[in-house]
N, C-alpha and C positions, 0 to 999 in steps of 0.2 A: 630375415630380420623383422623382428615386430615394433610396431607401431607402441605408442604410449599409449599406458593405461586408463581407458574412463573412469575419471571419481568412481568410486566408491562411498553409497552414504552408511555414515560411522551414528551409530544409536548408539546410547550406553547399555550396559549390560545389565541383562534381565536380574542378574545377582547385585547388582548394588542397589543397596541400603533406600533409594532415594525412586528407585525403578517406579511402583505406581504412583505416585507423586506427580512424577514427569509426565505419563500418561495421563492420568487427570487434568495437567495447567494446560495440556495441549489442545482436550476436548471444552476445556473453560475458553480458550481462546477462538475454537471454534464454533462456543457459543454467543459470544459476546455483540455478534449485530443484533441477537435476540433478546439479551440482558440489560444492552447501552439504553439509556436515559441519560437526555441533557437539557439543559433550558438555553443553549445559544438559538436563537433564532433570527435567519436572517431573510430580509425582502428590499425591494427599491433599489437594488443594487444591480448597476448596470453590467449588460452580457462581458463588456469588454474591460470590466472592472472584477469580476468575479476570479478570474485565474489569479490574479494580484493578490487578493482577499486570500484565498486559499490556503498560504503558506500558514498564515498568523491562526487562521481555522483549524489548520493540522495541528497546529501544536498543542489548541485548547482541548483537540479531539484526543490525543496520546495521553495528556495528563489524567483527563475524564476515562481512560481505556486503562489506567491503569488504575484508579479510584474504583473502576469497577470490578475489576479481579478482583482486591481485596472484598469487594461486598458480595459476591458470590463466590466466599469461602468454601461454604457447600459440596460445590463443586469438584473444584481441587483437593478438597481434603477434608472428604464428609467424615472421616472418624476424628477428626480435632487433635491426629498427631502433631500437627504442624503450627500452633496458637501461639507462638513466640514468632513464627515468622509473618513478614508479609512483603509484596513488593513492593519496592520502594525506585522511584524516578533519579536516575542521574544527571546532574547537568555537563552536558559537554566532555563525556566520559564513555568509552566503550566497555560493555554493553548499555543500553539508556536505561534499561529498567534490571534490576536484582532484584531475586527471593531471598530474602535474608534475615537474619535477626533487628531488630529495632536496634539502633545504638549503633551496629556498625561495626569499629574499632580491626581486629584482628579476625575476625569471624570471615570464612570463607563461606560463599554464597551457595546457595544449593544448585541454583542454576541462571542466567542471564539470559534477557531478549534483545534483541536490535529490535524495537519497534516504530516504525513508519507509519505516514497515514499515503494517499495515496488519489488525488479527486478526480475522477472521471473523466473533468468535459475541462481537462485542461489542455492547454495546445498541442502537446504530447500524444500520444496514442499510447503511451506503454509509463508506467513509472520511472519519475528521472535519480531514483532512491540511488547514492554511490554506496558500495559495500566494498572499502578496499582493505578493512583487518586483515592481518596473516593471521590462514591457519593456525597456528599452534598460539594463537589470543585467548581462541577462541577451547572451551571447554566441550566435552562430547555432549551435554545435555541443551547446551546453549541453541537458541535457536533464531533467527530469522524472521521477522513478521511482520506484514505489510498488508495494512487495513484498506482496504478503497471506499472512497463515501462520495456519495454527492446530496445534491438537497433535496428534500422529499417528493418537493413539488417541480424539480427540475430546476426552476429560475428562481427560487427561493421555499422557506420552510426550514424545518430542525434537520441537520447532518443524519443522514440515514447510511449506515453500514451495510455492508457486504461480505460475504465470505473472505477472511483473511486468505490469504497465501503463507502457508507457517512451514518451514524448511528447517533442515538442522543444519547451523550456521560453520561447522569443519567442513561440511561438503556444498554448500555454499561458495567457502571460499576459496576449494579445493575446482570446483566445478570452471568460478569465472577465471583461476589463473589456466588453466586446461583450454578454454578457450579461446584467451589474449596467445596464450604459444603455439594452439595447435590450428584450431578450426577457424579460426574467424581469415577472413581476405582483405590481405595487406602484403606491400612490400617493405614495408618500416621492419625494422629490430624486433623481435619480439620478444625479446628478453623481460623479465623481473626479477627485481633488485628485492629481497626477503630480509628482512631485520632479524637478528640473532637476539640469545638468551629471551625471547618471549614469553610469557605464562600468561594465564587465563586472569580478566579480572584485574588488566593492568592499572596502574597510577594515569592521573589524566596525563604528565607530563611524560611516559614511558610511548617512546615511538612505537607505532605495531603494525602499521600499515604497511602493505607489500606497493612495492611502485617501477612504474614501468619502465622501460629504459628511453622507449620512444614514446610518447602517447602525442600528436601533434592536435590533433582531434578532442582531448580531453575528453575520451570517453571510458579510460579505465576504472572497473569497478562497479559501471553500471549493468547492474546482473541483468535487466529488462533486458538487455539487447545479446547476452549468452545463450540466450532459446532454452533456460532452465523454466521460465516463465510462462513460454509458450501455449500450452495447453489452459494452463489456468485463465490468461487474459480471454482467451478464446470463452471461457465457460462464463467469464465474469461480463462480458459485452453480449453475452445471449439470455442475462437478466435483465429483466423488464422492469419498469418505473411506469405506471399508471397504464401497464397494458401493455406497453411499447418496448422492445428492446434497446436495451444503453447502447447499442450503435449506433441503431437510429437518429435518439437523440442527439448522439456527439455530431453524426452527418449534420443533420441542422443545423446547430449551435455553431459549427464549425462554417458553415454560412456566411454567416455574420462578420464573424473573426475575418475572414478571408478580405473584406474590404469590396465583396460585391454594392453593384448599386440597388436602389431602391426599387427596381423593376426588375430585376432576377431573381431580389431577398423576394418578394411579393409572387412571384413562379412558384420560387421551391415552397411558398405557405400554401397556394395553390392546389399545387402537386401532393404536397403531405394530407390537405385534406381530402383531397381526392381517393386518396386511398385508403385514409379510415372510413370513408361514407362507402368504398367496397367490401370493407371488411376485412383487408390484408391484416390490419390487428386484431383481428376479433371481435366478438357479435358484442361482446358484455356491453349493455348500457351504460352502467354504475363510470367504467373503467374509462368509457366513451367521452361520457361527459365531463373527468377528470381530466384526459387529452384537449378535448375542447377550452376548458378554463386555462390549462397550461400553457397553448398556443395562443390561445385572447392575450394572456398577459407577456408571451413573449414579444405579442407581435406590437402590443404597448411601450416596451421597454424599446423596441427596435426601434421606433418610429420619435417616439422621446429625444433617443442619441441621435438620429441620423438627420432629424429636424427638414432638412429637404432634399432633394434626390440629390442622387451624385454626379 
């Protein structure tokens, strides 16, 4: 007897009408840490105030992520078949963002994102993004995408992007119910409860979401924790911010947070510098000296909050 089948990821077909189109928004999407310009700029904002912050930053980041698709039309659709369409933001509706005609009305959309943002050095290790649509919400072009950013200069600076994570959003959905029933360890139920008559592109008030029968944990939906992610997070913590990889800094940051006292936080400052004067990050000057200003200023902000030892 065989075991269930692994997802399967479902692309649309090379014969439809709309095929390089799709391909082009995906490489738009993949360029977009390179294309984003914003003027939020943020500073003085305390370490254990900044995960707080974050949410209200995500969403300025999405709106601003989608302002920029439309401006690098080029892109997506450098012959100018597509000049009636553009994407346009939903509120509180799945998918958040549509390619679609201006006006709306009965027009079906050429394709849908679930777009998230996603910030680095928040308590988390992984994104707490839920994705519980049922499959059949979701259209074959539709796809998944989840921007990470932190700020430039680590403890403040303009939202600086990272390689999205872009997935096509049937096997997505196909992938996390495969393993709430199959793979994941638990003795709970594993059943899900799947909503009938669905289509692509539902009404806000049209249920679509697939739900579990047990979830006591409340962690259905969160794809981070299906290991679909896995490899990505992995490549996205071995990118560097002023010379240093984004682990590092989380290791740090995460310091703080933890509720150490004022002579352990002062160790691990210690410690870190001790190992940029060996060289573990590299010889660059330029890169050096940007580390040095970031840890002055974090070790400012620390010492700010913590006011006298613990």
């Amino acid at each position: 007897m065989t075991g269930p089948r692994t997802p399967i990821r479902e692309e649309p077909s090379r014969e439809w009408e709309h095929y390089n189109l799709w391909v082009n928004v995906k490489e738009a999407l993949y360029n977009l840490p390179y294309q984003f310009h914003t003027d939020t700029y943020i500073e003085g904002v305390s370490l254990t105030d900044l995960p707080t912050l974050s949410p209200a930053v995500g969403t300025t980041i999405e709106q601003q992520l989608v302002d920029n698709l439309n401006q690098i039309r080029s892109v997506w659709d450098p012959e100018g078949r597509y000049s009636e369409y553009a994407f346009i933001r939903q509120a509180q509706t799945f998918p958040d963002v549509l390619l679609t005609k201006s006006g709306g009305g009965d027009i079906t959309p050429i394709l849908g994102i679930e777009l998230k943002t996603w910030y680095l050095l928040a308590k988390e290790k992984e994104p707490n993004f839920r994705f519980c649509a049922t499959k059949e919400a979701c259209a074959p072009a539709d796809l998944v995408v989840i921007v990470p950013w932190l700020l430039s200069q680590v403890i403040s600076g303009r939202p600086k992007l990272l390689k999205p994570f872009v997935e096509n959003a049937r096997y997505v959905a196909a992938w996390r119910n495969y393993y709430w029933e199959h793979t994941r360890q638990t003795e709970d139920d594993r059943g899900i409860i799947v909503p009938e008559d669905v289509r692509p592109y539902p009404r806000k008030s049209d249920a679509i979401n697939d739900r579990p029968v047990s979830d006591r944990g409340k962690n259905f939906g969160r794809i981070a924790r299906t290991g679909i992610m896995e490899e990505y997070i992995e490549e996205i913590y071995n990118e560097r911010i002023a010379g240093i990889e984004i682990r590092h800094w989380l290791r740090f940051v995460k310091i703080f947070s933890e509720g150490r006292t004022r002579e352990e936080i002062e160790q691990e400052f210690e410690r870190f510098e001790r190992e940029i004067e060996q060289g573990r990050y590299g010889k660059n000057e330029g890169k050096i000296e940007s580390v040095w200003m970031i840890l002055t200023g974090l070790r400012r902000l620390i010492w700010e909050e913590s006011g006298t030892d613990s």
